[in-house]
N, C-alpha and C positions, 0 to 999 in steps of 0.2 A: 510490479509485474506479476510475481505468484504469491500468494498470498502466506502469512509469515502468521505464527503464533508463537505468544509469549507469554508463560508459566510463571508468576510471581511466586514465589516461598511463602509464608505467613510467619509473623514472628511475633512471640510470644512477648507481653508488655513486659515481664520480668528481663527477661534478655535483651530488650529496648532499654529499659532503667541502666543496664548496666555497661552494656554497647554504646549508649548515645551520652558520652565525655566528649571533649574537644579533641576532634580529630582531621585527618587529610581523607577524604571520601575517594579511593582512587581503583579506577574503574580500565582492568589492561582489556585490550582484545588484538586479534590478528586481524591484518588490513587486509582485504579482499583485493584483488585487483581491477583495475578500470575507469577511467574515463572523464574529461571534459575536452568539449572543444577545443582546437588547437592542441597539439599536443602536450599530455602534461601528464602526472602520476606521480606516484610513492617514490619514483625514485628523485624527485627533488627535496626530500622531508629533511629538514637539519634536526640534528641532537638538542632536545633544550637544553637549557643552563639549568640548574637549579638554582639558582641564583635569581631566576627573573621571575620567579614564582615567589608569590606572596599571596598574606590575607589581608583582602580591605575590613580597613575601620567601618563599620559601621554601626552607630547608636542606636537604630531604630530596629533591630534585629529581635525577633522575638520566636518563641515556638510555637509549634502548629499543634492541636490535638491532632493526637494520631488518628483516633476514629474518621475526621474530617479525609485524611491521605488516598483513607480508604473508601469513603463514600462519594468521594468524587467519579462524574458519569462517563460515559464512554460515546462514542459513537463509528459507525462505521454504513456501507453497503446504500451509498446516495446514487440516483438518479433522478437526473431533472425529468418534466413534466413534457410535451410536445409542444407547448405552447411557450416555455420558459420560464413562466411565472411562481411555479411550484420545485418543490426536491422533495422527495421520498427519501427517508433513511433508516437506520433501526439508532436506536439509543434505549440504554436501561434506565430513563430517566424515572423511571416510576418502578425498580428498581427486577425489571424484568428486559430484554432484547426483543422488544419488540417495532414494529411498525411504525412507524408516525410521517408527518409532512410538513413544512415548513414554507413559508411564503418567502420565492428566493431575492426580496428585499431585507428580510429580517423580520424577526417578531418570534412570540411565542408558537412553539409549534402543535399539532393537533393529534392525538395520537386515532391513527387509523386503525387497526388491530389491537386486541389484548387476549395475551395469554400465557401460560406457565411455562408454556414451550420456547425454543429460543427462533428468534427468524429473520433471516438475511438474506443477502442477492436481489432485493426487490428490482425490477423494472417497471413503466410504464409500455399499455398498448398503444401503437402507434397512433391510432384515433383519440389517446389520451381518456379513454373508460375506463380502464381495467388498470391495476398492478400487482404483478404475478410477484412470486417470493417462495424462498425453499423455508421449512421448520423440520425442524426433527421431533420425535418423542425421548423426554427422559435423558439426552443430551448422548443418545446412540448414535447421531452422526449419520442415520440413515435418514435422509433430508426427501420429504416429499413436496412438491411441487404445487403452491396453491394462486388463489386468485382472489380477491378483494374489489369492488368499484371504485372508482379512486376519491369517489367523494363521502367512503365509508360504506359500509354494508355488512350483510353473510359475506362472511369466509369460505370461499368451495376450495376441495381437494380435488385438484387434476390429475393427479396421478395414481394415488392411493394403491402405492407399494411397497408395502410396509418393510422386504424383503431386499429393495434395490436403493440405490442412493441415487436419487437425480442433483444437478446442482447448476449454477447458472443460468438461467433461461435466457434466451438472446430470439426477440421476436423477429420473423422475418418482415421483410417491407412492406406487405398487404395485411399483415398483420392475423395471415390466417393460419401460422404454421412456428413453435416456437424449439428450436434447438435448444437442446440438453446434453451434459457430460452426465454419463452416467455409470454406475458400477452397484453390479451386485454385492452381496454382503459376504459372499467368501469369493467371490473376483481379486484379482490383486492389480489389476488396470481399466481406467477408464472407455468408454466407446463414447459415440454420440449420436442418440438417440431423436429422432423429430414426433413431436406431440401435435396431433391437428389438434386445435384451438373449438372446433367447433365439435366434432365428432370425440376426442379425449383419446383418440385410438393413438397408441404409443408405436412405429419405427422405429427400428435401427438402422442406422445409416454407414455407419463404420461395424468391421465384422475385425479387432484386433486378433492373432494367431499368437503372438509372443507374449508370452508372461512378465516380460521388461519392457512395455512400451504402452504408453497412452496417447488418449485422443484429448482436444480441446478446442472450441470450436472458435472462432477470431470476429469473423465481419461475416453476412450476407452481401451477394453482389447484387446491383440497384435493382435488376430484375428479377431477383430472386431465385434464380434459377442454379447456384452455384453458393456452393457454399465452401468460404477459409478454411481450414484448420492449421494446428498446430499437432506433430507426434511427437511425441518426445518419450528419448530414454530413462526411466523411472530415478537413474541417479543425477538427473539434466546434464551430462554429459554429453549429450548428442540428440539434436532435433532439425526436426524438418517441418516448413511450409506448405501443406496442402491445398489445390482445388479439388474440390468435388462435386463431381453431377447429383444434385438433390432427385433428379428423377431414376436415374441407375446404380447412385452410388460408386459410381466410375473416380477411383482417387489418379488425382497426376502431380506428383513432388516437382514442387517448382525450385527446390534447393538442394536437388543432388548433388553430392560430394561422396569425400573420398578420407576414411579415415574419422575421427569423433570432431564434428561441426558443433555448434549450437546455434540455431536459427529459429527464433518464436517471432510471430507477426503478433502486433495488437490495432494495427488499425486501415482501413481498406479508405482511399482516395474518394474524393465524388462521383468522380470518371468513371470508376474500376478496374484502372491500367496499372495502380502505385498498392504496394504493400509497403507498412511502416513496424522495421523486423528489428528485434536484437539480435545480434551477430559476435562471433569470435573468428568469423572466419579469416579475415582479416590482417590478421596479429598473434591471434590466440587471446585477447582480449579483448574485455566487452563492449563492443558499440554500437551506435545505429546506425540505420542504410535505409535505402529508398529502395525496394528492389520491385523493377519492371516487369508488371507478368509476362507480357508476350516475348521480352525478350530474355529475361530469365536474368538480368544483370542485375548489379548493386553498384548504387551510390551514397559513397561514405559520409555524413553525417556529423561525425564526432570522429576525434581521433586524439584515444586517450589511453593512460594505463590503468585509469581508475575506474571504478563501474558505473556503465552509462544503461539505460535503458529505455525502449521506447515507449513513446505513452499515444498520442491522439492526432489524428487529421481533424483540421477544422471544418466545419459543414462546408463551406466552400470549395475548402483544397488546397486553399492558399496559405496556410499555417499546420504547422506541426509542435510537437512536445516530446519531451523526454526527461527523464533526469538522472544526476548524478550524482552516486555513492563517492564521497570523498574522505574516506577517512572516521567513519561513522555516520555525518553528514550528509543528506540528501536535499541537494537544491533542484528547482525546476526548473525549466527553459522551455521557452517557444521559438521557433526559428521560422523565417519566411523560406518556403516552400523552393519558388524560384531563384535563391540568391543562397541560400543554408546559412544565412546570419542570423546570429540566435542574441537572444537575452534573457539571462538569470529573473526569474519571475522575484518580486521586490516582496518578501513575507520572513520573518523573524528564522534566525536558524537552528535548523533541531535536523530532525526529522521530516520532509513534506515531500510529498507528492501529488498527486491529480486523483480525484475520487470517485469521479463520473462511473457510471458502467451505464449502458453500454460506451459513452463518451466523458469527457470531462467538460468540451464544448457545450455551450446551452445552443438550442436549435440555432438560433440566430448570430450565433456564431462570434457572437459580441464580449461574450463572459468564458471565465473556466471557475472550474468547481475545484479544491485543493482542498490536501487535509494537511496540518499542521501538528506537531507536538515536540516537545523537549525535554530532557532531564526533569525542568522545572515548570511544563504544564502541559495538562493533559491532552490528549487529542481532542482537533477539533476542524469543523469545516472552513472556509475562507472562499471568498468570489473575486476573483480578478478580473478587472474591467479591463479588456486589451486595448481598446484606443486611450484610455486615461492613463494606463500603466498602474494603476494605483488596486490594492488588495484593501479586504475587507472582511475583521473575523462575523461568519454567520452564525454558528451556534458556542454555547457557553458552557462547559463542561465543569471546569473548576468551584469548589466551592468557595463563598468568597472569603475564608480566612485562609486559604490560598495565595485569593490574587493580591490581598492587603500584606504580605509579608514579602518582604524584599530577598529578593533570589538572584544569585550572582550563576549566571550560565556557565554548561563545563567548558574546561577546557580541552584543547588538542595537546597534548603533548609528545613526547619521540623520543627512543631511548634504546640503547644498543643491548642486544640481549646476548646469551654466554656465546653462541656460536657468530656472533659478529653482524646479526640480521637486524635490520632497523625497524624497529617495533615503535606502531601508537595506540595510544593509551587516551580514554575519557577520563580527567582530572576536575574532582567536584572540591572546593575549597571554601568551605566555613568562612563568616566573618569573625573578624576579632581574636586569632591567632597570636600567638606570639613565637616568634623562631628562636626558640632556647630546644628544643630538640624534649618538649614534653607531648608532642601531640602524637598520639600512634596512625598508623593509616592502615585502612581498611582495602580490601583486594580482593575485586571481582572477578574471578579470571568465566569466561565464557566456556560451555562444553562443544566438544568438538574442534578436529583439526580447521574444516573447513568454515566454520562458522564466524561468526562477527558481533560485537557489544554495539550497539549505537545509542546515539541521543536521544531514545524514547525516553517517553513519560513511566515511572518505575513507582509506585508509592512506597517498594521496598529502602531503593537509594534515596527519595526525596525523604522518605523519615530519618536515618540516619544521619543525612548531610545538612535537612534543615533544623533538625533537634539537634543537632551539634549546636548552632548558635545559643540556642537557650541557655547554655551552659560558660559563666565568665571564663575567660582565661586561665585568670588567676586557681580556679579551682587545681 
């Protein structure tokens, strides 16, 4: 849903040598609350045994050069092409964040930009010519706004502000007009700005007054003439739904309330009568809703204690997505529209979500686009075929002395903390242990009260927990 950065440490091979003995890799964090269908949550979690934990045998267990931990690639910021055939995304495959494109059957991908600079958010234009993308210079985070032909070319600068940050571009339906979130450089919240595509002249569309509140733009409605948003209170405490007249700028809160809500939409119906919103309103805890514009109601979705979030309408209408934080864990679901029966999307468990922007749906409404990753491998795309049910990873990020070493996934574990709260914990366990009480364990605790440890790809935890095997037992 908002987008999440994660600060690896670096560590030095001396402190590797002497850190990476046979040990328990074990990883606390606090449980966020919220969500899966049907009701369910943290508070069914049992206490493990330590008794049911164990290290598997295994022979074939070897170590990984560290350098490989860390040269494995990254990717992120997919969008499919108009026609389905193609996905934009950025990957440092060439050892920089830039551009490229991929045939969305599989194959080697082609890199469309290059440069020193880093650049993400790509979309295509709705006629399928162009694909726009923010860069920054020197990794200032002030993101300008460019454009590319989508079969390679000159690189133009649409916005060339060197002074404001634009970010996200979300093209309207005729493809003559592209919404932007944007923030000056000593602003402390966003607005959203409209860019004409042909003239470059930049609008403001939203005029915020409070120094605690931002804008973020959702969906275009089909005729373009209205556009989503999302406000929200800078600590996401408290948000609201917006329509707005693209030609006055007239905002109307479709989720007024009383007291700190949180309500973010991420995907607007075929029709444009359905917004697909995360909510607390609810419970106080995170779930999805259908919520009806003209009549201003919600229909609940999920009804969970664990965190649910929304993700995507299908080009039709007739499907939705979401997914759920369970405990570090995030699975995804598609649910049919008319009936809210969902089903857990079938893709290995870590970390996944839907990677689309503007959609995770391919035009056709046939496929979703998902990203994948785990303790034990790095992130990566995947296409799930909805009538097959069946996933398929697209891109390879892993180097392969990686994927040739045997990796045992972490675990979930649960364990009573001093004031009586039932705490879980990512549990990473070496091969070839032995339970005499020599191995030490290692303990990641995460910063911040609010915050959460999950099953991402770490090369920090993977070199500790897979160089632990390197090391006999016996030692």
């Amino acid at each position: 849903m908002l987008a999440r950065c994660r600060l690896e440490n670096e560590v030095t091979m001396k402190s590797v040598r002497s850190t990476c003995l046979s040990f328990l890799a074990f990883l606390a964090f606090l449980a966020c609350g919220s969500a899966v269908a049907q009701s369910s949550g943290p508070d069914a979690r049992q206490i493990t045994d330590p008794k049911t934990i164990t290290s598997a045998s295994n022979p074939n267990a070897r170590p990984i050069p560290i350098d490989d931990l860390y040269f494995t690639r990254s990717v992120s910021s997919a969008s499919w092409s108009p026609g389905g055939k193609e996905i934009a995304f950025t990957t440092d495959i060439s050892g920089r964040a830039n551009l490229w494109k991929v045939n969305a059957d599989g194959g080697w991908p082609i890199q469309l930009a290059q440069s020193d600079e880093r650049q993400y958010g790509d979309t295509w234009s709705p006629d399928g010519k162009w694909i726009v993308f923010q860069q920054d210079t020197g990794g200032n985070e002030l993101w300008d706004i460019f454009a590319i032909p989508s079969d390679g070319g000159a690189v133009i600068n649409l916005s060339n502000t060197p002074e404001i940050r634009e970010e996200s571009p979300r093209w309207s339906p005729d493809g003559k007009t592209i919404a932007l979130n944007t923030k000056p450089k000593e602003a402390t919240v966003y607005d959203i700005t409209l860019l004409d595509w042909a003239t470059r002249k930049m609008t403001p569309l939203t005029h915020e007054s409070t120094p605690n509140h931002l804008w973020q733009s959702v969906a275009w409605s089909p005729d373009g003439k209205t556009l989503y948003a999302d406000r929200l209170e800078v600590s996401f405490a408290d948000a609201d739904v917006y329509a707005i007249e693209v030609a006055t700028g007239k905002t109307t809160n479709l989720t007024a309330h009383q007291g700190q809500v949180l309500n973010i939409a991420s995907s607007l119906s075929k029709d444009g009568k359905k917004l697909l919103i995360t909510s607390n309103e609810k419970s106080g805890y995170q779930n999805v809703a259908l919520l009806d514009i003209p009549g201003r109601e919600l229909a609940w979705v999920t009804d969970t204690k664990w965190e649910a979030s929304s993700g995507d309408f299908s080009p039709d209408g007739n499907w939705l997505t979401y997914t759920i934080n369970a405990d570090g864990r995030v699975d995804t679901y598609v649910a049919d529209v008319a009936t809210l029966h969902s089903e857990k999307i079938p893709v290995p468990g870590g970390v996944n979500g839907f990677a689309g922007y503007p959609s995770s749906f391919s035009p056709s409404g046939d496929r979703l686009l998902l990203s994948h990753e785990s303790s034990v491998e790095p992130g990566d795309f995947w296409i799930y075929h909805v009538s097959s049910r069946k996933s398929k990873q697209l891109t390879y990020s892993a180097i392969a002395s990686l994927n040739s070493v045997p990796r045992s996934p972490s675990q979930i574990i649960s364990y009573k903390s001093f004031d009586g709260k039932t705490i879980s914990a990512l549990l990473w366990m070496p091969f070839n242990l032995k339970r005499d009480g020599s191995n030490p364990a290692l303990v990641l605790p995460h910063g911040g009260p609010t915050g959460q440890s999950g099953d991402y790809w770490s090369p920090r935890v993977a070199l500790w927990f897979l160089a632990a095997t390197s090391v006999s037992p016996q030692t």
